[in-house]
VOPAGU-2260 file (C-alpha; in pm, 1 decimal, decimal comma):
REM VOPAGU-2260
SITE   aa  ch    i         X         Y         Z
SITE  UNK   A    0    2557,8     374,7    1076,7
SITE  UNK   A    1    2360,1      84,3    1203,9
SITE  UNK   A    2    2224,1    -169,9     997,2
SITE  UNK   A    3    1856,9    -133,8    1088,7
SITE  UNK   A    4    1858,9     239,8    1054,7
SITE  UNK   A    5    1763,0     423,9     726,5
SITE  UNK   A    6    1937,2     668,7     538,0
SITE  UNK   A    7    1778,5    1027,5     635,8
SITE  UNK   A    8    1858,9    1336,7     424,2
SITE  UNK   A    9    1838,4    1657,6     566,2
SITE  UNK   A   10    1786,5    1982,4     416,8
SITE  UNK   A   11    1825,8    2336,1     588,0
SITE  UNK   A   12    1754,6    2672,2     498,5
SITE  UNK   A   13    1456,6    2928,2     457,2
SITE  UNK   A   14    1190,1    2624,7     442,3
SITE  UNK   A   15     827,8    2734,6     310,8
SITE  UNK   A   16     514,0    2584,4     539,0
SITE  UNK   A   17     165,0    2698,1     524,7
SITE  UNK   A   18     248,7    2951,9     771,9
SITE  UNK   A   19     502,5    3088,5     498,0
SITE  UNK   A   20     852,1    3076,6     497,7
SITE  UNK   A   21    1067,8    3045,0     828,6
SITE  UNK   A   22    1446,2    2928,2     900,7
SITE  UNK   A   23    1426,3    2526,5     962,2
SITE  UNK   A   24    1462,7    2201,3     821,9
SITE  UNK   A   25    1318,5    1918,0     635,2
SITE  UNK   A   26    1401,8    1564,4     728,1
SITE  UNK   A   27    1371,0    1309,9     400,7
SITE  UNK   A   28    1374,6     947,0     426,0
SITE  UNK   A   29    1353,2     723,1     130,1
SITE  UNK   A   30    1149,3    1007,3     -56,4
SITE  UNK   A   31     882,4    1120,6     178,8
SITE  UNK   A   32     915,1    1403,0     399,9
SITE  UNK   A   33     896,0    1244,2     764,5
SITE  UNK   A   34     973,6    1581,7     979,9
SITE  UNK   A   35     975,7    1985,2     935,7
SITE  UNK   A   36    1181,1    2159,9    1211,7
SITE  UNK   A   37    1251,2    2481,1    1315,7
SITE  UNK   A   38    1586,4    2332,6    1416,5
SITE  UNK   A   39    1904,6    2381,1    1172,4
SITE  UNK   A   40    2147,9    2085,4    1213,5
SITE  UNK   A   41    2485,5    2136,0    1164,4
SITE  UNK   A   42    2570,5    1929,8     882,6
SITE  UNK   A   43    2231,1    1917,1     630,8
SITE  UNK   A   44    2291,4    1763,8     302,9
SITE  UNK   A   45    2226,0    2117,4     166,5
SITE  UNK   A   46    2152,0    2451,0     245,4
SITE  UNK   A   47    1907,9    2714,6      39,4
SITE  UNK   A   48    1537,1    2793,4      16,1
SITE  UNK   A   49    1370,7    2439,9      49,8
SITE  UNK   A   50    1030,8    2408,8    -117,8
SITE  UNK   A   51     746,0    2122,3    -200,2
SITE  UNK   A   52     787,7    2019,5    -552,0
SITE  UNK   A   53     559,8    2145,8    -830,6
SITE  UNK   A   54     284,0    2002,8    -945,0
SITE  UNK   A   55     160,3    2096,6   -1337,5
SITE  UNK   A   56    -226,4    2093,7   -1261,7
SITE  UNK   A   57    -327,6    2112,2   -1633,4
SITE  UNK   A   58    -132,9    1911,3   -1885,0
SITE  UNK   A   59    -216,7    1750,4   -2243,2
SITE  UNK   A   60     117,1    1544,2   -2279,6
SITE  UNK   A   61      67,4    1348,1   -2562,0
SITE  UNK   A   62      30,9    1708,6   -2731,6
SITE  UNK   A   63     392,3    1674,3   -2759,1
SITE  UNK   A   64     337,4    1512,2   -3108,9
SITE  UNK   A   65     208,3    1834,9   -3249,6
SITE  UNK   A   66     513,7    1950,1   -3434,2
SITE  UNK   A   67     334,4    2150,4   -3753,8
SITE  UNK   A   68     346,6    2561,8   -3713,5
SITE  UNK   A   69      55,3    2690,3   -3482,9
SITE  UNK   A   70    -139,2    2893,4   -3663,1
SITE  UNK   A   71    -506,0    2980,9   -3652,4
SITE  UNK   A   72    -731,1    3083,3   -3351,8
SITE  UNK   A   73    -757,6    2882,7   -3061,9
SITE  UNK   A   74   -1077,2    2698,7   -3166,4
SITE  UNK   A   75    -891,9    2597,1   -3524,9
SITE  UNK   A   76    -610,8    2483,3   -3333,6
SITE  UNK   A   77    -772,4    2293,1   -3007,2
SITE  UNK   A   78   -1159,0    2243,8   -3032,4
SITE  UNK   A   79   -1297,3    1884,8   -3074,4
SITE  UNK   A   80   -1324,7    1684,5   -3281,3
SITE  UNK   A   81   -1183,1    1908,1   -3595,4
SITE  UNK   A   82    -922,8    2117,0   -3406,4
SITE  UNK   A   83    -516,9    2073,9   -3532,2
SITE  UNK   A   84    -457,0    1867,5   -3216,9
SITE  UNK   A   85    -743,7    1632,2   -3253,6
SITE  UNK   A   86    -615,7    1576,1   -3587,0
SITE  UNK   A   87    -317,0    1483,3   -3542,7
SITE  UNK   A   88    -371,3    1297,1   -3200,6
SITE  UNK   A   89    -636,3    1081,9   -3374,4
SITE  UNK   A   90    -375,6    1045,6   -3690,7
SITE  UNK   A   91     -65,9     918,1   -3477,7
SITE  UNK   A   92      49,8     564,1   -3381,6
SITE  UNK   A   93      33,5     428,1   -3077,2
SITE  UNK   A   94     405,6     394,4   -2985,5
SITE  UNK   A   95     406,2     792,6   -3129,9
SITE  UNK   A   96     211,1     892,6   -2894,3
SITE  UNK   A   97     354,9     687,4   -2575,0
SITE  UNK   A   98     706,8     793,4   -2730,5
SITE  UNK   A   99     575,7    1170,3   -2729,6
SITE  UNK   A  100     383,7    1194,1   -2372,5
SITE  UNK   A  101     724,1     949,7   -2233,4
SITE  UNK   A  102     950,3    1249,0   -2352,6
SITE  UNK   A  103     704,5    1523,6   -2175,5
SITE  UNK   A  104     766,4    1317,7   -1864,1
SITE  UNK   A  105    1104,5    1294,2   -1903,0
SITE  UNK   A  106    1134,4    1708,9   -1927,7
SITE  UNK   A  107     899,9    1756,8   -1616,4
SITE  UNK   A  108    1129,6    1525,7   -1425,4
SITE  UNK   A  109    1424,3    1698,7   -1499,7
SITE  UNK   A  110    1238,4    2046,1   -1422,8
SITE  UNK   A  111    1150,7    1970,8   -1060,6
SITE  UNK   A  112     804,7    1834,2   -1150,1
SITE  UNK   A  113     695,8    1580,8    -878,0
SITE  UNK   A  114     347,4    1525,3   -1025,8
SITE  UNK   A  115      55,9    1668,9   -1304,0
SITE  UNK   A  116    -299,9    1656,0   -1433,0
SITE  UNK   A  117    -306,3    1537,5   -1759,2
SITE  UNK   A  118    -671,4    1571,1   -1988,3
SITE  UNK   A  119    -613,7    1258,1   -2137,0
SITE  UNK   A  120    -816,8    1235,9   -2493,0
SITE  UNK   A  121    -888,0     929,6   -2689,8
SITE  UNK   A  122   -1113,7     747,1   -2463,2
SITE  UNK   A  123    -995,6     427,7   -2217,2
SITE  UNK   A  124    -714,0     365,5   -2510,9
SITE  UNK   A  125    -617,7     717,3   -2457,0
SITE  UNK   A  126    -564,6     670,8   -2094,8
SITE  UNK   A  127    -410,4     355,1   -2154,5
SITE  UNK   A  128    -125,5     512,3   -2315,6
SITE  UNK   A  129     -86,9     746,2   -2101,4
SITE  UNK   A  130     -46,2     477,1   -1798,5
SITE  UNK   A  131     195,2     284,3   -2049,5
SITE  UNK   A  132     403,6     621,1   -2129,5
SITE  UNK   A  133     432,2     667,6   -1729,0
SITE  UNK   A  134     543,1     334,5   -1645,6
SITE  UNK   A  135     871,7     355,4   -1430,3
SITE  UNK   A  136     873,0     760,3   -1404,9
SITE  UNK   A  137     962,9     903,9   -1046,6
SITE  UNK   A  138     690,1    1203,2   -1191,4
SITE  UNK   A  139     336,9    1054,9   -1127,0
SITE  UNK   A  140      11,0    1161,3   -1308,5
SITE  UNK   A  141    -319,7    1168,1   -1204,1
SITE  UNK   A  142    -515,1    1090,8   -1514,6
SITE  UNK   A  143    -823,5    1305,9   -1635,9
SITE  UNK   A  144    -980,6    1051,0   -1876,7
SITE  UNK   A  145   -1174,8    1184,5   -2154,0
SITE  UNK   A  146   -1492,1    1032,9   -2375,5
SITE  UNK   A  147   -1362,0     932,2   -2717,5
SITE  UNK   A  148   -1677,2    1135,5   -2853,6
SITE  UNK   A  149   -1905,2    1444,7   -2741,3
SITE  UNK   A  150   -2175,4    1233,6   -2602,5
SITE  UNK   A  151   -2211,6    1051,1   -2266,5
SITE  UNK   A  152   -2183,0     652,6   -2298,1
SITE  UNK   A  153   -2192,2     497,3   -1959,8
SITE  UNK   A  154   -2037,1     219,9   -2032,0
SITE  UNK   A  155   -1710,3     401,4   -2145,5
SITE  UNK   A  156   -1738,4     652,9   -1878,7
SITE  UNK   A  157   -1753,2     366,7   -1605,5
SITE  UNK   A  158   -1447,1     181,3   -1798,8
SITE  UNK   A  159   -1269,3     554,4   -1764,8
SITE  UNK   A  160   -1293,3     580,4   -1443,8
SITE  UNK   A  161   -1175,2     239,5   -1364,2
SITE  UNK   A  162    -875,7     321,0   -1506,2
SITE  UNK   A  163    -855,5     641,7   -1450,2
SITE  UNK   A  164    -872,0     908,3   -1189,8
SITE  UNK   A  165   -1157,5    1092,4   -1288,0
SITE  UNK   A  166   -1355,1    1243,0   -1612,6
SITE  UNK   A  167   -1184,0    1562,8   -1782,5
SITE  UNK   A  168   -1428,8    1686,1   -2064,8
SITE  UNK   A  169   -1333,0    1967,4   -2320,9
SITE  UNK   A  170   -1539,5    2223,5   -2182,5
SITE  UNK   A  171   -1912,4    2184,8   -2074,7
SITE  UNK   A  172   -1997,2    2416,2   -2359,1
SITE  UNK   A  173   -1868,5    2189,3   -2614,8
SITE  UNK   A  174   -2120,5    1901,6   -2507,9
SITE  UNK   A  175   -2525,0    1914,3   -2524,0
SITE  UNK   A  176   -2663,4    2058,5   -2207,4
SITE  UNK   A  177   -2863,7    1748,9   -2116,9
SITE  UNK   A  178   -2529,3    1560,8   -2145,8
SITE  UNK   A  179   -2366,4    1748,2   -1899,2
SITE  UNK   A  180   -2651,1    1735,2   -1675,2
């Protein structure tokens, strides 16, 4: 191997492209994906059905904290402000909640979970937290910062979005019509 080279892993197989699945290979260096082939070398790193990772496009990790029995209807258990999980998420500590959204990391890291979309309640200290509790993870989120209240505020909306990679409300049906508008 020569000094200024990199390491290049190569995996072979039945390798899924937009044009669907077709015998090939899939050249990675240092993470990133520099080269799909329809060549097979003859000594890949491994062989099998290669595939992108997943992506989780609608996650609420810090509802990891919610450990009572779920009972009730969906609007008891989830609705803001009142709902179970709004209870409880407003109830916890800090280092709780960064403890509970680290460990639902940790479990989409070890499930072949490259990235998600988390709704992340509470406000800018909500997505705070949520930037704290992915600190150092190889699984990266893209951060759907929510108002800590039903009504628009521009001030924390712009400090959201600073922060944050866009706005993720409840549901437009939970917030006034002229709100949403």
């Amino acid at each position: 191997m020569y000094p200024h080279r990199r390491a290049v892993d190569v995996l072979a197989g039945a390798v899924l492209t937009e044009d669907g699945f077709h015998r090939g290979s899939v050249a990675i260096e240092d993470g990133v994906v520099v080269d799909v082939s329809r060549r097979v070398p003859p000594d890949p790193l491994a062989k099998g059905v290669v595939i992108p990772a997943f992506t989780n496009a609608h996650t609420h990790v810090a509802d990891a904290i919610v450990r009572q029995e779920i009972t009730g209807s969906l609007e008891d258990l989830v609705a803001p402000p009142r709902g179970l999980k709004h209870r409880v998420l407003a109830a916890a500590k800090d280092v709780d909640l960064v403890d509970g959204m680290r460990s639902m990391i940790e479990v989409m890291t070890r499930t072949g979970v490259a990235g998600f979309w988390d709704f992340r309640e509470g406000g800018l200290p909500g997505v705070r937290l949520l930037l704290r509790a992915a600190m150092g993870a190889s699984v990266a989120p893209m951060i759907l910062g929510r108002p800590a209240r039903i009504e628009y505020r521009r001030e924390e909306v712009d400090a959201i979005l600073r922060a944050a990679d866009g706005i993720g409300i409840s549901s437009a049906l939970d917030w006034p019509r002229d709100e949403v508008e």
